[in-house]
MIPADREN-894360 format. One line per 5 residues: number of its first residue (from 1); their letters; for each residue x, y, z of N, C-alpha, C. Coordinates in steps of 0.05 Angstrom, whole numbers. Layout:
! MIPADREN-894360
NUM = A = X:Y:Z:X:Y:Z:X:Y:Z | ...
! end
This chain:
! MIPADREN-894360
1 = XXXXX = 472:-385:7:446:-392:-4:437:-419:6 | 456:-440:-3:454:-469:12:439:-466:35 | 444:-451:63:435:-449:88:415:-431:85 | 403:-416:71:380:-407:67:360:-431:54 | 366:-443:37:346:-464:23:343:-488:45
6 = XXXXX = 369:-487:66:367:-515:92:346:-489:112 | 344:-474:113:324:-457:135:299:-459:126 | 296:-453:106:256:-453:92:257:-475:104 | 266:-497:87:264:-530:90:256:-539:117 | 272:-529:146:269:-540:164:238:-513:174
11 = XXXXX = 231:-495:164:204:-481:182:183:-500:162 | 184:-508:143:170:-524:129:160:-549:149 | 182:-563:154:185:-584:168:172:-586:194 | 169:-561:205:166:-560:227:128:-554:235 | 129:-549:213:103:-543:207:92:-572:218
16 = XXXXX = 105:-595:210:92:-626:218:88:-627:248 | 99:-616:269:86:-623:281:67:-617:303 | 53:-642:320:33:-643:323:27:-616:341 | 9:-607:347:5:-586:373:18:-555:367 | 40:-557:356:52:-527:358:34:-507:363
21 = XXXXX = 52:-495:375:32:-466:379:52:-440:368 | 79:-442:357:90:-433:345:92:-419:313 | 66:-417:299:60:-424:279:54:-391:269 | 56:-370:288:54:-348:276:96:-349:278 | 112:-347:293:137:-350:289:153:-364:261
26 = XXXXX = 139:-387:258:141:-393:243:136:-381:214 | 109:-370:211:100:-357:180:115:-322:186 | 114:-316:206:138:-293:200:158:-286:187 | 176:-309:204:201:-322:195:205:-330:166 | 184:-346:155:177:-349:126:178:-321:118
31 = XXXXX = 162:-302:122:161:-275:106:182:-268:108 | 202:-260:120:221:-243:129:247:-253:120 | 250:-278:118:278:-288:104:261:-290:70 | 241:-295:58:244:-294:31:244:-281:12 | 226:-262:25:223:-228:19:247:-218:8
36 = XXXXX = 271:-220:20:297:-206:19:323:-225:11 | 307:-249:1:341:-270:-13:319:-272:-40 | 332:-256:-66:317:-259:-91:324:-294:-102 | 342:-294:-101:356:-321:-105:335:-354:-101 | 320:-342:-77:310:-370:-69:276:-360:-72
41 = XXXXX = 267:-353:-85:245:-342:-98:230:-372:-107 | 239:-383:-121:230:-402:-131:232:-424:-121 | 257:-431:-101:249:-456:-89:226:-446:-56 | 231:-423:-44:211:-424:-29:188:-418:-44 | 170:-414:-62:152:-419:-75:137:-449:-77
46 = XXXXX = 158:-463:-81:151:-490:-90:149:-501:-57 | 164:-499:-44:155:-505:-7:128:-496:-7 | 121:-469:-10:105:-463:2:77:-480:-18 | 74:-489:-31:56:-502:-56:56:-536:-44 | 71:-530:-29:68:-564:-10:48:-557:11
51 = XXXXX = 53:-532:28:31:-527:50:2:-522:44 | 10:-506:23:-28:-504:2:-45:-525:-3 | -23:-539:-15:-40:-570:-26:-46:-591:4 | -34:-573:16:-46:-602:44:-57:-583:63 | -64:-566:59:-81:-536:71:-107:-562:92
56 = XXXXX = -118:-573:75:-136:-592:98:-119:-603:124 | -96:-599:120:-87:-613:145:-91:-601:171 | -85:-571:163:-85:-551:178:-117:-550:194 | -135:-559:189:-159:-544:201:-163:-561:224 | -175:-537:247:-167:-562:268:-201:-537:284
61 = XXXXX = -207:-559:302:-235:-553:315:-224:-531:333 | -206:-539:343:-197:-520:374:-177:-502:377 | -167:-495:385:-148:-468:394:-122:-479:408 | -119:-509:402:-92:-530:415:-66:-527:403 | -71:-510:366:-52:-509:354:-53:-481:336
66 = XXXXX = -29:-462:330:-27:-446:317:-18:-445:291 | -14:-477:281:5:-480:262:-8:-473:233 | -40:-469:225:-58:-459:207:-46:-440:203 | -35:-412:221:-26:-391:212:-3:-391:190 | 21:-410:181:36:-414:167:16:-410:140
71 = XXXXX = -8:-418:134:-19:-415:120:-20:-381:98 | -14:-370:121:-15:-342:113:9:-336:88 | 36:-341:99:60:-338:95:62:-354:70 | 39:-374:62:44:-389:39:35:-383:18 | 2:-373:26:-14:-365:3:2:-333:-9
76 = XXXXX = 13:-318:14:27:-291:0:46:-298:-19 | 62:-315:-10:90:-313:-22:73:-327:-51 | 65:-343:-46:49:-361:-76:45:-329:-95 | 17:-324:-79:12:-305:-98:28:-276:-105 | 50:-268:-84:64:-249:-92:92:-245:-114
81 = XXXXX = 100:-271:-111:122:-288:-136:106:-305:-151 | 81:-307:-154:72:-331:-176:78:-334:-198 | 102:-317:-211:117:-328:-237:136:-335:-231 | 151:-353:-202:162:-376:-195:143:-398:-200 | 134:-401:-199:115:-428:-194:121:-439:-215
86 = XXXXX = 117:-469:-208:116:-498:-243:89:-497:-243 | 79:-503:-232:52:-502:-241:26:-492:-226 | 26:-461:-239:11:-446:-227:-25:-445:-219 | -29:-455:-252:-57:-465:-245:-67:-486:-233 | -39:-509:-222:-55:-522:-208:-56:-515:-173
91 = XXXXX = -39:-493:-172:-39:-493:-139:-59:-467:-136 | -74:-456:-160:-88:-439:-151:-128:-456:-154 | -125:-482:-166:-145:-504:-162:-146:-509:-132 | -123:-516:-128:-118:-521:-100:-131:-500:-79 | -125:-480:-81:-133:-449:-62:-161:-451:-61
96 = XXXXX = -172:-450:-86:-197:-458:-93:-217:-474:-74 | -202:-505:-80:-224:-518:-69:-218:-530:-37 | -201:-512:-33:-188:-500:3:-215:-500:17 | -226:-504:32:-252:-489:60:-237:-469:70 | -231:-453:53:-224:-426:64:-240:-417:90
101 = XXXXX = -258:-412:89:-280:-405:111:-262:-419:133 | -267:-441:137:-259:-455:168:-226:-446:175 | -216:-419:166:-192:-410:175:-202:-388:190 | -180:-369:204:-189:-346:210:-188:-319:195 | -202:-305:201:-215:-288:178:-181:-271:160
106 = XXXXX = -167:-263:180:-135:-252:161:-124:-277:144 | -127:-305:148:-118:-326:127:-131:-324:112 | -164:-317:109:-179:-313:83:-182:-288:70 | -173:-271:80:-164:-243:69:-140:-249:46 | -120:-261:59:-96:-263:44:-105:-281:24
111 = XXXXX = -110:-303:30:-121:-323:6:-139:-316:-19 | -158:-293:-15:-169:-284:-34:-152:-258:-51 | -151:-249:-36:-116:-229:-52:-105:-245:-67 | -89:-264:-59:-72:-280:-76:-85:-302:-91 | -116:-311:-92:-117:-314:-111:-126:-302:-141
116 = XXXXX = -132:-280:-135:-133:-254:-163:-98:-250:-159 | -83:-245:-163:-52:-248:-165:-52:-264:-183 | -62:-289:-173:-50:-317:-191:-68:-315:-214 | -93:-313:-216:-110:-323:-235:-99:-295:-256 | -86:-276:-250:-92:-253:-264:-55:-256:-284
121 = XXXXX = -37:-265:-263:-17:-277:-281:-28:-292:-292 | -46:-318:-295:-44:-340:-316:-63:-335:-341 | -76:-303:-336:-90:-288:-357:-68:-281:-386 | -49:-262:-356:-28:-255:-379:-6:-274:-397 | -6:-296:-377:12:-311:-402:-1:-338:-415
126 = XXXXX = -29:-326:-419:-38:-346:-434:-32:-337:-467 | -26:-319:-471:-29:-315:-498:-45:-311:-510 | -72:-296:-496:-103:-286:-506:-112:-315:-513 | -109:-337:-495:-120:-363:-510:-152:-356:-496 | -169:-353:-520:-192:-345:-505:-215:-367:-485
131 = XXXXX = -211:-386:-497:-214:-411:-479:-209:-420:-452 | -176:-407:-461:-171:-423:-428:-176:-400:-397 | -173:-372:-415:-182:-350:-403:-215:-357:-391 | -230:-364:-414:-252:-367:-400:-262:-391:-383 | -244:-409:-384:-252:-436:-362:-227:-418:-335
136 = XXXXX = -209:-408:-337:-199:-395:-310:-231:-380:-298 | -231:-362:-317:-254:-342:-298:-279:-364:-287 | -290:-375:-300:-311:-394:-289:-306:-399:-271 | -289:-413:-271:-279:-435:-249:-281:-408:-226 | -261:-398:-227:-247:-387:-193:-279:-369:-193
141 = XXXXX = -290:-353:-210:-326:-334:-206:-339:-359:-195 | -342:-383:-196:-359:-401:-189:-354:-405:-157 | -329:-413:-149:-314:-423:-122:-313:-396:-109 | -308:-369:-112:-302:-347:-104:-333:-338:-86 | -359:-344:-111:-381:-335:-90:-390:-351:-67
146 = XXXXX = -378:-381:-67:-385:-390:-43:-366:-373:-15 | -345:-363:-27:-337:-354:4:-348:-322:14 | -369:-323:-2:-379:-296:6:-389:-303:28 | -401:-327:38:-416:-328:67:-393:-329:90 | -367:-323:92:-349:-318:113:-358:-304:130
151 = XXXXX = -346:-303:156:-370:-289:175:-343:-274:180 | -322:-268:167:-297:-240:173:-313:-221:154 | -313:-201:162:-316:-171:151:-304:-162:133 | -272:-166:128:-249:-157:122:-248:-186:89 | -252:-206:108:-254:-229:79:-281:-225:62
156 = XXXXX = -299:-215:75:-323:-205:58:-325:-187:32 | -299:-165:47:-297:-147:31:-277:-155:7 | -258:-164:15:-238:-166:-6:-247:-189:-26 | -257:-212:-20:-280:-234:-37:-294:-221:-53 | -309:-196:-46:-331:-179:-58:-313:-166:-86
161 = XXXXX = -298:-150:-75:-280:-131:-101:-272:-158:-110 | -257:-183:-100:-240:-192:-131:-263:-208:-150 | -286:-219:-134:-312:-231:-157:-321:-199:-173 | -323:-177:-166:-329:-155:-181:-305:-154:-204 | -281:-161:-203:-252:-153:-221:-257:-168:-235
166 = XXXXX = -265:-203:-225:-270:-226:-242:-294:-224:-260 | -318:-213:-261:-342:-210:-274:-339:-187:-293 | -315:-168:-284:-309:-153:-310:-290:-158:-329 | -270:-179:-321:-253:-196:-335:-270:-207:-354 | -285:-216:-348:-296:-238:-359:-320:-226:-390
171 = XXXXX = -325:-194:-383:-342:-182:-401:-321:-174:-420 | -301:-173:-413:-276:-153:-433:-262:-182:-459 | -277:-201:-449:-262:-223:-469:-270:-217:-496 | -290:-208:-498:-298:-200:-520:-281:-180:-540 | -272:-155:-520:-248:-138:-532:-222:-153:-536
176 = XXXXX = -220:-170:-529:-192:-186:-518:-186:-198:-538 | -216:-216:-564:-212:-226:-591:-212:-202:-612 | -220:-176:-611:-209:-148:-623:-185:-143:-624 | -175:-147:-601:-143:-141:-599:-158:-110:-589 | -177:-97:-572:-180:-73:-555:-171:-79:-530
181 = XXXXX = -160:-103:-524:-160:-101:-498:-132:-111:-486 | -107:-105:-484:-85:-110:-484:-84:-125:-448 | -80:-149:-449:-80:-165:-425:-51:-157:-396 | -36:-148:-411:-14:-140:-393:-27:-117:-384 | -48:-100:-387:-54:-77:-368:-59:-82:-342
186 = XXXXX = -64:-112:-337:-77:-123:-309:-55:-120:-301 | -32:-125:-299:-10:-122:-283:-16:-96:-265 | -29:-75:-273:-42:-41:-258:-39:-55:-239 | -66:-73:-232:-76:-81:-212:-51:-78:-185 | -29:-93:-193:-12:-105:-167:11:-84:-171
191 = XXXXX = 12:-68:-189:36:-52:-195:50:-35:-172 | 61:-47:-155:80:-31:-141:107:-54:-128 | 126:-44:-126:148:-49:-118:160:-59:-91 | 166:-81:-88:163:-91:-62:189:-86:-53 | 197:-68:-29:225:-67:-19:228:-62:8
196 = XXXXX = 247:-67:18:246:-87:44:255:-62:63 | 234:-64:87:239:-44:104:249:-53:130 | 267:-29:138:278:-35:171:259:-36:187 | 257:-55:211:245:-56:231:233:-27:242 | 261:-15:243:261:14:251:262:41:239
201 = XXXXX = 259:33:215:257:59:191:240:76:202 | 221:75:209:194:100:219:212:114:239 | 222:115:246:246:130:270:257:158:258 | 264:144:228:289:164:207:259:184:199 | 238:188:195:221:198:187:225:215:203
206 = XXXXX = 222:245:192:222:269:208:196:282:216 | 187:286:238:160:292:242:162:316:241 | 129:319:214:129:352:216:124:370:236 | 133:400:226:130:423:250:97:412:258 | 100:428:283:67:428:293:50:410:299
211 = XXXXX = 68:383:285:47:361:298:64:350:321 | 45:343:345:47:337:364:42:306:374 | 57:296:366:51:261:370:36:253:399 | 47:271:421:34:262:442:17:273:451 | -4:291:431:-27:296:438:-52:275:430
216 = XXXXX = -71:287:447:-94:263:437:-112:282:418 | -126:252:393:-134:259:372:-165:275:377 | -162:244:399:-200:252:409:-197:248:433 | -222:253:448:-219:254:481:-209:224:495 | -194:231:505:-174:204:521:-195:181:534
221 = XXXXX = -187:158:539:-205:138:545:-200:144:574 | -227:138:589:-228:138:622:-215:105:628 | -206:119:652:-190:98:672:-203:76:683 | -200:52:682:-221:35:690:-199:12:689 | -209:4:717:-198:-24:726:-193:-47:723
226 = XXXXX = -216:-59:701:-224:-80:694:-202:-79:663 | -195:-56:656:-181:-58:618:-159:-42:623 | -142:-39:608:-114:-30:610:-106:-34:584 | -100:-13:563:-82:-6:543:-56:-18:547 | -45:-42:533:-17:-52:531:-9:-57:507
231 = XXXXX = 20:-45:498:32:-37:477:54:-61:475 | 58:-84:458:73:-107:463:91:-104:425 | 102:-114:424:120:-113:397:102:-150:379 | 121:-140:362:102:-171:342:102:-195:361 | 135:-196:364:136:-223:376:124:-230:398
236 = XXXXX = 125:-215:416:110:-220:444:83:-228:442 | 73:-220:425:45:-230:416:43:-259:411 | 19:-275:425:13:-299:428:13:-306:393 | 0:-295:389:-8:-313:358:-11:-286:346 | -10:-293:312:-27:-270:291:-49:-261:296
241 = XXXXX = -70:-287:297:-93:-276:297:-114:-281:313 | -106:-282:347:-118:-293:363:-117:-277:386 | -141:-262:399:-138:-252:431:-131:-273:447 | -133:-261:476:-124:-279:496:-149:-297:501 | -172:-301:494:-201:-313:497:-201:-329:473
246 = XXXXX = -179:-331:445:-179:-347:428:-207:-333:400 | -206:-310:409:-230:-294:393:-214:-283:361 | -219:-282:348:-209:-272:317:-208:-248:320 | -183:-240:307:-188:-206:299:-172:-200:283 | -174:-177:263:-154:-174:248:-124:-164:249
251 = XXXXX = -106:-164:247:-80:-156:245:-65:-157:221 | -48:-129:220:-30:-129:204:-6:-137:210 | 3:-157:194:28:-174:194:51:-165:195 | 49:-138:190:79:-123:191:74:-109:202 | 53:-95:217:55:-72:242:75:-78:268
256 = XXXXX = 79:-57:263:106:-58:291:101:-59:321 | 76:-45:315:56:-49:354:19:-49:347 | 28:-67:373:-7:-79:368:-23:-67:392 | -34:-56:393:-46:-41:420:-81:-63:414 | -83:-70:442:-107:-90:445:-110:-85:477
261 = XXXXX = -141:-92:484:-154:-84:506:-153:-114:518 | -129:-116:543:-140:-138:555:-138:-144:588 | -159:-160:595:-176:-159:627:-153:-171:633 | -150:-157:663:-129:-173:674:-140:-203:696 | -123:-216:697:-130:-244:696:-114:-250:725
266 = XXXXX = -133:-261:740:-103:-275:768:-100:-299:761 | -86:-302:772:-68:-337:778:-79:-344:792 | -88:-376:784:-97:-389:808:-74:-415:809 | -62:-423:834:-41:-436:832:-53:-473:828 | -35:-493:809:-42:-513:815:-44:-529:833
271 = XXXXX = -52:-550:841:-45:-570:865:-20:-596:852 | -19:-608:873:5:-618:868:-3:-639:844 | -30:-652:850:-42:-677:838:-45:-661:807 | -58:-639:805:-49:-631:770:-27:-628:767 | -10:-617:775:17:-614:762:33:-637:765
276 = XXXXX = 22:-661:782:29:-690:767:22:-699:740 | -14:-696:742:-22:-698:716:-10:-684:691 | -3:-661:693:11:-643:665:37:-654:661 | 50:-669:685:83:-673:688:68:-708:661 | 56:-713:678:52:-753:663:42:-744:628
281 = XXXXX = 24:-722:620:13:-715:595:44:-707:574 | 55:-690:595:73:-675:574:96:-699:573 | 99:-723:583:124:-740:583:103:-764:560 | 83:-765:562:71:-786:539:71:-767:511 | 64:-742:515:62:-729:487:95:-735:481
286 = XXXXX = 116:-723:494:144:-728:477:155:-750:472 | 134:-773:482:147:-799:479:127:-811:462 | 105:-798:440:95:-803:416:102:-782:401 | 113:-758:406:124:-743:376:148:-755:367 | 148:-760:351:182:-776:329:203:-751:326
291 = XXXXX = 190:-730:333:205:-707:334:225:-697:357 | 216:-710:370:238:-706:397:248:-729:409 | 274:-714:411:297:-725:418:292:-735:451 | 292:-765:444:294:-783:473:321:-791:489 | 312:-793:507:335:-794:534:346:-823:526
296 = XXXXX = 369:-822:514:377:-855:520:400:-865:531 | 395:-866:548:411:-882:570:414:-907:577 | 441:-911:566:441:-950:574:447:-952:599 | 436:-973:614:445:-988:637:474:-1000:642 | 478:-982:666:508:-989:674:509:-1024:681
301 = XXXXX = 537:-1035:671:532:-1059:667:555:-1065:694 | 547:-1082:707:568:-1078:742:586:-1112:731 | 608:-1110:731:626:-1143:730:630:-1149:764 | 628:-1170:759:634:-1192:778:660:-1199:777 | 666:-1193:798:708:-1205:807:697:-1239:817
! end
């Protein structure tokens, strides 16, 4: 367990620094080791409530760094264990007053999921305090319609249903001082069982009689020179949520193959004078990251007879 709580710790860590472009590897890696050690539930929770609260760090103008995607890996786990958390309502303030928007549209998908998760646990163990129920709903109904102007499709939609869940929350308080309205029913909402699947489980599935996997559904795409159908596994893939043009699109985080349309591209080779220049850039960048390990070499010391 020790070496599981020293692993979060160091993808945490790594998150610092500058440039990475490793940052979907990274929030994978997060999913995939915490998912399946129950044990460390609660301390990776509390890691991940460090990346939320400094979520502004992450936003960056350009396409220089991938490390925003960790973002993903933080807001799930938050909101999929949020009865780990110390203190829940304040890292879902935090989610809140996030610029969600300035992420890419699958970080704000997840972010709005998880925050109906959170707000909907701190319903249930409030104890029908009808008060604090109703400054939760305010609050997140207030902050929730500004991200309706997201320009993802997919964050549009899911923003839309959880302000619709929240506006009926918020009519039922009234049953809620009746005692008609029993607050643990929200649990419905998220009610299913999270258990951990093989890479390769879809294999063991027996395909029924008659269907024919390698027929086509609809008429086959024509041959064309310029695009080419390529079938790559998670990892091979540059980033979560980035074509090769740095364009957004959506992906599922656990799909096993990503089929995407992309132009093929020639090489054009450098000259010698840039690949001095990239040689002088990449020796000043590692000799301002504190993160890497410098060459140190002392000077041989020559005696005199």
């Amino acid at each position: 367990m020790s070496i599981i709580i020293w692993y979060i710790s160091i993808l945490v860590e790594l998150t610092c620094l500058e440039g990475t472009k490793h940052g979907n590897l990274i929030s994978l890696q997060m999913l995939d080791v915490v998912v399946r050690v129950e044990s460390i539930f609660s301390f990776a929770c509390n890691q991940m409530v460090i990346l939320l609260e400094n979520a502004h760090v992450f936003i960056h103008g350009s396409n220089s760094t991938t490390v925003d995607e960790v973002l993903y890996a933080a807001a799930w786990i938050c909101g999929e264990f949020c009865s780990y958390l110390k203190e829940p309502q304040k890292i879902l303030e935090s989610m809140l007053n996030t610029k969600i928007t300035l992420f890419p549209g699958p970080i704000q998908s997840v972010y709005y999921q998880n925050i109906l998760k959170i707000i909907i646990y701190l319903i249930q163990s409030s104890n029908n305090d009808e008060t604090l129920i109703q400054q939760l709903l305010s609050l997140t109904i207030d902050k929730m319609s500004l991200f309706l102007s997201s320009g993802d499709v997919e964050a549009q939609e899911r923003v839309g249903h959880a302000s619709v869940i929240l506006h009926i929350l918020k009519t039922t308080l009234k049953l809620i001082e009746k005692s008609e309205f029993n607050v643990n029913e929200l649990s419905a909402l998220f009610d299913c069982v999270l258990n951990q699947v093989a890479a390769k489980a879809q294999r063991k599935v027996v395909v029924p009689n008659g269907l024919d996997l390698n027929a086509w559904i609809n008429d086959p795409p024509s041959d064309s020179e310029d695009e080419s159908i390529t079938t790559s596994s998670y990892y091979d893939n540059k980033d979560l949520f980035y074509g090769d043009n740095g364009e957004n699109y959506n992906s599922n985080l656990y799909s096993g193959v990503t089929l995407s349309y992309q132009k093929s591209k020639k090489y054009i080779g450098l000259t010698a004078e840039e690949l001095e220049k990239q040689r002088e850039s990449r020796k000043q960048s590692e000799q301002m990251n504190p993160f890497y390990l410098k060459d140190s070499k002392k000077p041989k010391v020559t005696q005199t007879v």
